[in-house]
C-alpha positions in Angstrom: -47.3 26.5 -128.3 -46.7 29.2 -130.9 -47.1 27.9 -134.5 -44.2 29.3 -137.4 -46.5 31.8 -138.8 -46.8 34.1 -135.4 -43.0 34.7 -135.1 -43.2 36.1 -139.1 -43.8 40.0 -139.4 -47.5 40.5 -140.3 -48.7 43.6 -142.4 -51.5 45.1 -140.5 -54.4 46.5 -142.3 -56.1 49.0 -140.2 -52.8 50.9 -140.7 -52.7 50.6 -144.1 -56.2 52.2 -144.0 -55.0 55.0 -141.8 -52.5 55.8 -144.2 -54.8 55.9 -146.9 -57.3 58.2 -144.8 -54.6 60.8 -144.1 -51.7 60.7 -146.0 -50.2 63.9 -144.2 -50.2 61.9 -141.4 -46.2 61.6 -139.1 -45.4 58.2 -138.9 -42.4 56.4 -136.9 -40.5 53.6 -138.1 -39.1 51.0 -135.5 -37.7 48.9 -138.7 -34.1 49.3 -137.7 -34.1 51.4 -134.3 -30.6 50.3 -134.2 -29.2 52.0 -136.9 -30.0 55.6 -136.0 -28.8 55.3 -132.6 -26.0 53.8 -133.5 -25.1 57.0 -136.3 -26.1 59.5 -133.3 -23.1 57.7 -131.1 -20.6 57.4 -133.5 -21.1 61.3 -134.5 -21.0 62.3 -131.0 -17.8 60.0 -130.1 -16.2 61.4 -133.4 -16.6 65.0 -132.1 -15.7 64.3 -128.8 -12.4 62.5 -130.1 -11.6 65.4 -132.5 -11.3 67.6 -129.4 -9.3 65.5 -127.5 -7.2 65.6 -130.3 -7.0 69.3 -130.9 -6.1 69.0 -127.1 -3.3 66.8 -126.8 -1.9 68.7 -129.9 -1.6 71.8 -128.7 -0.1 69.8 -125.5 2.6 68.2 -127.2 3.3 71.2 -129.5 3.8 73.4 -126.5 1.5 76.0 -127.5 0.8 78.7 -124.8 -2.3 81.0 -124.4 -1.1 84.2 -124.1 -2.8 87.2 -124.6 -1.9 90.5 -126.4 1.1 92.6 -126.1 -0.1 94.7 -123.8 -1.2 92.1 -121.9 1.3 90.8 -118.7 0.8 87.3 -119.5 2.4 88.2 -122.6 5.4 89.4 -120.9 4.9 86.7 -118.1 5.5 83.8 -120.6 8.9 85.2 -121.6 10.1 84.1 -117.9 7.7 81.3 -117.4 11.4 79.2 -115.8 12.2 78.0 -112.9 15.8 77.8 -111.3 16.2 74.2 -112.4 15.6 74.9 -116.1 18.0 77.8 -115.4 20.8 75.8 -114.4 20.4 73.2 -116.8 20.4 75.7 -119.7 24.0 77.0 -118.0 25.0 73.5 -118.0 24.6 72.8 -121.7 26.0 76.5 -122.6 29.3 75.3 -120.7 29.6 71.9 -121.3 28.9 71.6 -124.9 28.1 67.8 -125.9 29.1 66.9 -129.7 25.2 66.3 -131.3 23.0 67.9 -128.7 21.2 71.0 -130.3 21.0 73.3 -127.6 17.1 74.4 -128.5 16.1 70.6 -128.9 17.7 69.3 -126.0 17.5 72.2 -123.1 15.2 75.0 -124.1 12.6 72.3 -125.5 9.8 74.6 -126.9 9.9 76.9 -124.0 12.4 79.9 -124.9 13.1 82.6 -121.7 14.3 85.9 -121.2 15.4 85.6 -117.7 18.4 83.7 -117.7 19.7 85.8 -120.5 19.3 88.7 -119.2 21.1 88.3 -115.5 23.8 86.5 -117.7 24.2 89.8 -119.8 24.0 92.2 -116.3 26.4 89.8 -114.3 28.6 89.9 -117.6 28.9 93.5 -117.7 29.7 93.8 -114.7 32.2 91.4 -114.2 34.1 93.1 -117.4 34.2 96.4 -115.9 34.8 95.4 -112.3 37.7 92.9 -113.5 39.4 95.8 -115.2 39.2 98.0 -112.4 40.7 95.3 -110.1 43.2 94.6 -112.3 44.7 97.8 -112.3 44.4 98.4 -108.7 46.7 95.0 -108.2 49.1 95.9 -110.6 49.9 99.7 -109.7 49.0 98.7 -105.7 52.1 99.8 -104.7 53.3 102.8 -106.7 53.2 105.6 -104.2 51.8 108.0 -107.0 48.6 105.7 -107.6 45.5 107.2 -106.5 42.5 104.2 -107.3 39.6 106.0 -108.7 36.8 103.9 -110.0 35.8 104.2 -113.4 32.1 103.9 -114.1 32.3 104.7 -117.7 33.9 100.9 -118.0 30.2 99.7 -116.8 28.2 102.1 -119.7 30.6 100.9 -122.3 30.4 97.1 -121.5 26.5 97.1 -121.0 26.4 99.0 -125.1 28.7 96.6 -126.1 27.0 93.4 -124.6 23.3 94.3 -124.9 23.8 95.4 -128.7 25.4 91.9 -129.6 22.9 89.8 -127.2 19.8 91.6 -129.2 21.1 92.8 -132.5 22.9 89.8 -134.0 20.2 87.5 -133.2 17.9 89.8 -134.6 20.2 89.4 -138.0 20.6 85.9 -137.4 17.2 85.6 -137.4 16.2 87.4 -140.4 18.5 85.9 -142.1 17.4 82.4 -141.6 13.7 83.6 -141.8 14.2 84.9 -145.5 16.5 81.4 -146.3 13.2 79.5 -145.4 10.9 81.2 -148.3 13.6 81.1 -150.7 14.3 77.4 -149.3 11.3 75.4 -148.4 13.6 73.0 -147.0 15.7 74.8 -144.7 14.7 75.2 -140.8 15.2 77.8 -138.5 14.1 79.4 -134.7 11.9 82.0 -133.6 13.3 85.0 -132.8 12.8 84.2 -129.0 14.8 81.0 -129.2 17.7 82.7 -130.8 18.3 85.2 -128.4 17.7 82.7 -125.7 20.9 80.6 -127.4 22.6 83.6 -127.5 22.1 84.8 -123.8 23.2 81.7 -122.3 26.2 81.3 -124.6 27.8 84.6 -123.4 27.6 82.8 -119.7 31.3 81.2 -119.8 32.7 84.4 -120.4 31.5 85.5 -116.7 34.1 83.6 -115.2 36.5 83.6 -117.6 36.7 87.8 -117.0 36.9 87.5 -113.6 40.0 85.5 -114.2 41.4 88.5 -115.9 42.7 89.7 -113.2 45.6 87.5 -112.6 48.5 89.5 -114.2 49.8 86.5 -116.2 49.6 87.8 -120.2 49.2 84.4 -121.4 47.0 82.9 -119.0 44.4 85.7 -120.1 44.3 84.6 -124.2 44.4 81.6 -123.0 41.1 82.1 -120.8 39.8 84.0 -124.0 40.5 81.2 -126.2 39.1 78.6 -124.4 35.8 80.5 -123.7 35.7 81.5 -127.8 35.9 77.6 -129.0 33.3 76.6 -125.8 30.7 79.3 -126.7 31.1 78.9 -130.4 30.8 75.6 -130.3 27.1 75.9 -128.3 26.7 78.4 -131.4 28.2 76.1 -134.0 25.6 73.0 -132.9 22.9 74.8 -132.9 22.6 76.8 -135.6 24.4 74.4 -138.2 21.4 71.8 -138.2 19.1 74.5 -139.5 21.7 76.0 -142.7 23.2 72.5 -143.5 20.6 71.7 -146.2 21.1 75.2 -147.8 24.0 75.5 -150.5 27.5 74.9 -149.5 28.6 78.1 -149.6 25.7 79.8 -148.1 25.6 77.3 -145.1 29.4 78.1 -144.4 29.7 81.7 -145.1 26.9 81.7 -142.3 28.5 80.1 -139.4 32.1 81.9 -140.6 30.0 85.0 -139.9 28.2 83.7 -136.5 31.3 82.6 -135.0 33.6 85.4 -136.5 31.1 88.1 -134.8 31.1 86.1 -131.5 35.3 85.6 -131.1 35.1 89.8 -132.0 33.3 90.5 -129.0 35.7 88.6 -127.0 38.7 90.1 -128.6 37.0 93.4 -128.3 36.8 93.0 -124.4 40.5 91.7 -124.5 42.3 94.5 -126.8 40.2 97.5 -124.5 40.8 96.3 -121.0 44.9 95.9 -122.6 44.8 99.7 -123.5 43.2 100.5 -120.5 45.9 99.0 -118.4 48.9 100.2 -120.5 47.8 103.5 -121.5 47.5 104.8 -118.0 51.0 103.1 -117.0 52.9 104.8 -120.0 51.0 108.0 -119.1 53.2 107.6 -115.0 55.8 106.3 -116.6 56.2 109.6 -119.2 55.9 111.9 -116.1 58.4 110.4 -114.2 60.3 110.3 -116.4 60.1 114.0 -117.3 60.5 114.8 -113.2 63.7 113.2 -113.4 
């Protein structure tokens, strides 16, 4: 049976006398072997949660690797979508819902090029071909109408369109990017993000200019007006959130500007395709009138 004193740590002697013999000696301690493993695990499970961290970050952030510009995974990203997203970003541009911000609730950190951009081609070609078909109803049977189609309708609609879907986001843009260092607390988009809200507004006025061509004079403000308040409004939600907390008159003269610049476009298309249609009409009507 092992007595009290054997179960005590004992100093031994002979290494005592080592110790003394050679000083320069390595020793080992086993007094705590414990404590140093333990300080090796928890600096390796620290590291390894740090990058697990950094991952899920740049997860929830939505950051992409891209590479340079003149890389195509640069350009690839721009229409990273899929025909879902697609249709639920023309859902949200045509039903506007009272509180949803159009970035926070359908683009979601992932901005795209490609919807825009078929919504700008199909507009512009919906304006000039409605015009066109307009004026062949109209004058169908007037034996001195010859139809001739006129091209220069598509040139002028694709300047028109393309110019407002890039350059007044571009101001929009800059403008809210230089309201942000003079206000720390205001908010804003990338430049992607505004173009993207941009693009998919202009999609209610694709069928609203295909409706053009019913010769009914009121139906066709009426189509204009209805696609001006749906469109601004998808403008109105979206950009508001981001100028509110700027001064009064700053966050008001802004959207007066944003939605003033978007009903102009409208308008523009309306008052051209009008003189279009009448100024070839008084035009037959003068040279009948001087045959008689």
């Amino acid at each position: 049976m092992a007595s009290p004193h054997d179960l005590t740590f004992q100093e031994f002697e002979e290494a005592a006398d080592l110790l003394s013999s050679d000083p320069g000696a390595s020793t080992l301690s086993i007094s705590s072997p414990g404590a140093a493993a333990s300080s090796a695990d928890v600096r390796v499970d620290l590291s390894e949660d740090e990058d697990s961290r950094q991952e899920s970050s740049e997860l929830l952030g939505g950051e992409k690797q891209t590479g340079g510009f003149w890389t195509f995974e640069y350009y690839q990203s721009f229409f990273n979508v899929d025909t879902m997203q697609v249709l639920d970003r023309i859902k949200g541009s045509v039903i506007p819902l009272p509180g949803r911000n159009f970035v926070k609730h359908h683009i979601r950190n992932n901005p795209d090029l490609y919807g825009p951009f078929w919504i700008c081609v199909t507009l512009v070609f919906s304006v000039a071909i409605s015009g066109d078909l307009y004026t062949f109803l109209i004058r169908m049977g007037d034996p001195g109408y010859h139809y001739r189609p006129q091209f220069n309708r598509v040139s002028i609609a694709a300047v028109t369109v393309f110019l407002y879907a890039w350059l007044v986001p571009l101001g929009v843009w800059g403008f809210l990017t230089w309201r942000q260092s003079v206000e720390r607390h205001i908010s804003g988009y990338t430049f992607l993000e505004t173009v993207c809200v941009y693009g998919y507004s202009l999609f209610i006025y694709i069928p609203a200019s295909i409706l053009w061509m019913i010769p009914v004079y009121w139906l066709e403000w009426l189509l204009i007006v209805v696609a001006m308040v749906i469109s601004g409004s998808v403008l109105v939600m979206t950009f508001w959130p981001a100028i509110r907390d700027d001064t009064k008159l700053t966050a008001f003269a802004t959207m007066a500007v944003i939605v003033s610049l978007h009903a102009l476009l409208a308008v523009g298309f309306k008052v051209r395709e009008t003189l279009q249609r009448t100024i070839p009409s008084q035009i037959h009507l003068k040279r009948n009138h001087t045959q008689l």
